[in-house]
N, C-alpha and C positions, 0 to 999 in steps of 0.2 A: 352613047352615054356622055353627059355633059361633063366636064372639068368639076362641078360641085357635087354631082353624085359620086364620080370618083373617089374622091377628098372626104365624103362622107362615107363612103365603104370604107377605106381605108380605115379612119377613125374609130368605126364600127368594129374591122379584125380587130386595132390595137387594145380600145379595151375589151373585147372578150379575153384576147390575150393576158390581159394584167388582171383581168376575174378573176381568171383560170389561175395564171399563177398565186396569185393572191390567196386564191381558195385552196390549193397544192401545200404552200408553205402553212397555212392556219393549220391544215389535217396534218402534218407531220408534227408540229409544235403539240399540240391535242395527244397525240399517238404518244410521244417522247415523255410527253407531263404524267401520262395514265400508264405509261408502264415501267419508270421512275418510279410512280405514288405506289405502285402493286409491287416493289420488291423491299419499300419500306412498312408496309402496312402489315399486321398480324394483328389475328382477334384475339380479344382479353374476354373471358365467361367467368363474371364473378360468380364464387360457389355459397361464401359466407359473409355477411359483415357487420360489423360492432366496434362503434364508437368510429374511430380516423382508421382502421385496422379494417383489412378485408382478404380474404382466400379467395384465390383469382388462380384459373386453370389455363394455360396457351397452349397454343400448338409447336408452340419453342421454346427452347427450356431458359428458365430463368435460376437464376441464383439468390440464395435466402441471405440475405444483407446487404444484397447492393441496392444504388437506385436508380431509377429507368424513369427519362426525361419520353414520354409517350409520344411528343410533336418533334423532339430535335435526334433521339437519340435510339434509330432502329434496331429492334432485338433480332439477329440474324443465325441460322443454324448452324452455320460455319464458323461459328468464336466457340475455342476452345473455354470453356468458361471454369475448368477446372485447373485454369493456370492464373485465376485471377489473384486480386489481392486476397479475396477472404480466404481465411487458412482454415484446413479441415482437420474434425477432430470428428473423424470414424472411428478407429481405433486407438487403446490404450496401450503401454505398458505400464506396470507399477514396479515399485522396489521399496522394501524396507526390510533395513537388516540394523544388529544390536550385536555388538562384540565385548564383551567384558573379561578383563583376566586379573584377579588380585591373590596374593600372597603375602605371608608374614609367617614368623618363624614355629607358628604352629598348622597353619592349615593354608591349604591354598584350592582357589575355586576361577573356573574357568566357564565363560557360557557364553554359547551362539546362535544367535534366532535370525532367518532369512523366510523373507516373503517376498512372492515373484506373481504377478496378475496380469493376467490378457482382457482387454475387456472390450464390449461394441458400445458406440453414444448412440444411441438415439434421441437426442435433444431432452427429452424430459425424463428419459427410463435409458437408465446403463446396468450392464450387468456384466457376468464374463468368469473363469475358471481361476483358482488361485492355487499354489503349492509352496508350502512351507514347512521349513526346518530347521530343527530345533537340538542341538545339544549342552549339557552341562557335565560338568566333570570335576569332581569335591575333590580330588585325589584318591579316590576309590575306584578310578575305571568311572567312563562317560556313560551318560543317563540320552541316549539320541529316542528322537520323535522324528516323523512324515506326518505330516496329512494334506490331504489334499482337496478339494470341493469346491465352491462356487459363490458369490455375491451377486447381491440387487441393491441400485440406486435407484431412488427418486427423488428429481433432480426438481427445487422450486424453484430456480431459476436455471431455464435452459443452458443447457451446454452449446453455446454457439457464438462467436463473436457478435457486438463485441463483448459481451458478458464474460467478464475477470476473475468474478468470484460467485462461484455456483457450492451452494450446502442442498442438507435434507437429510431424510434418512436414509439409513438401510440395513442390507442382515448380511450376515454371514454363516453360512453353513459348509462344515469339513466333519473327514473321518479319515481316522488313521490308525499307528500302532506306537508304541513307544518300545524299545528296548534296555532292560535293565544288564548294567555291569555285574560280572560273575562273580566279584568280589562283593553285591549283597544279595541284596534277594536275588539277582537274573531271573530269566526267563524275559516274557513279553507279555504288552495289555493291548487291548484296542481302546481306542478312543472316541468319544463325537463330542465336537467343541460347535456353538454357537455366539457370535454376535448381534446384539439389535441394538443399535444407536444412532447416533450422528456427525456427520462426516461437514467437513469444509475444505473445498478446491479451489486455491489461489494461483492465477497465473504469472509467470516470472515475464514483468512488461508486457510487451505483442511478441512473445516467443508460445510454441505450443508446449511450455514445459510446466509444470505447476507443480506444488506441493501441497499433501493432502493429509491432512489429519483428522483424528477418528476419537467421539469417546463412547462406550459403549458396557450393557452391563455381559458380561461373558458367564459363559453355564458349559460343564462339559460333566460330561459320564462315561465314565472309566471301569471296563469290564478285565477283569482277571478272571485263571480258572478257578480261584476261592471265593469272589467275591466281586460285589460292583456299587462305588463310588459316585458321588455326584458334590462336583463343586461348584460358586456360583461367587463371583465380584464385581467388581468395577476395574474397566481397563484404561489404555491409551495407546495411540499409535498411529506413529507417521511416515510417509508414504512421498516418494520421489515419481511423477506421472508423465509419460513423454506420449504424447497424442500426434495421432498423423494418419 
């Protein structure tokens, strides 16, 4: 073998060699890009759409208010996503309560009304159990009421951040008893009291605290063992609501 055929094998191994390698590192860079792209990648199945607005189903859960940059910012099953910013308003509690005590040298009258409510949001429909109580006291011995029963919201503007101030209507339905003082008639009635009106829920800043107020026309019927009553007016009533 000449010194030129030599020199040409040689040259021959070196670039298979630098192929070879050449083609080694291209498939690793390929392999690294393609299984990279597969741990950012999840499919989007839109279900509905109207106007800029669309209902999009994934295979990983996303959260109703944030927003999701689909080229820079991958949606990953392992983000706790119920520790984000948006703040949840699953559950209520409500409070309203009225205390009145007045006196003067002929008569004196004392009264006290508490309302206490558990409720669920489900963004457009809230409903939930309520209990309230009620006494008044002329100086004849106290006039005490229970009743207890349930509400329904429909909310026209969703309950959901960032939406501050959610109205609409709703009802109210209880039943209960009252107790009469021995000093006049005593004994006891039952009672069913209904509400149907409307409500407005204002949030205090970005806290999940709000205040709720209500007007509505109010109807109750009032069963004794003599007889049964039916009254019927216009009311008002406001409501302290801590959501979490």
């Amino acid at each position: 073998m000449t010194g030129l055929e030599i020199f040409r094998d040689i040259s021959h191994n070196k670039t298979m060699q630098n192929t070879y390698r050449f083609s080694t590192l291209l498939f690793s860079i390929m392999v690294v890009f393609m299984y990279s792209h597969s741990l950012y990648a999840f499919k989007i199945t839109v279900k509905k759409v109207k106007g800029n607005n669309a209902i999009v189903e994934t295979d990983t859960p996303l959260e109703e208010g944030q927003t999701y940059d689909l080229a820079n910012d991958p949606v990953s099953s392992n983000v706790d996503y119920g520790s984000n910013a948006v703040k949840i308003r699953k559950n209520s509690l409500s409070f309203g309560a009225n205390f009145e005590s007045v006196r003067s040298d002929l008569s004196q009258s004392t009264q006290f009304n508490l309302q206490v409510r558990y409720g669920w949001n489900f963004s457009s429909l809230e409903f939930g159990a309520m209990v309230a109580a009620s006494g008044v006291d002329v100086g004849a011995g106290s006039t005490n009421s229970l009743l207890a029963g349930g509400y329904f919201d429909y909310n026209l503007v969703n309950n959901r951040e960032p939406n501050n101030m959610i109205y609409g209507p709703f009802v109210l339905l209880a039943t209960g008893s009252t107790q009469y003082p021995s000093s006049s008639t005593g004994g006891s009635s039952t009672k069913i009291e209904s509400n149907a009106g409307g409500f407005l829920t204002y949030f205090l800043g970005t806290s999940n605290t709000a205040i709720r107020g209500e007007a509505f026309y109010d109807y109750q019927q009032i069963n004794t063992t003599a007889q049964q009553n039916t009254v019927g007016g216009f009311g008002a009533r406001g409501l302290l609501v801590l959501y979490f």
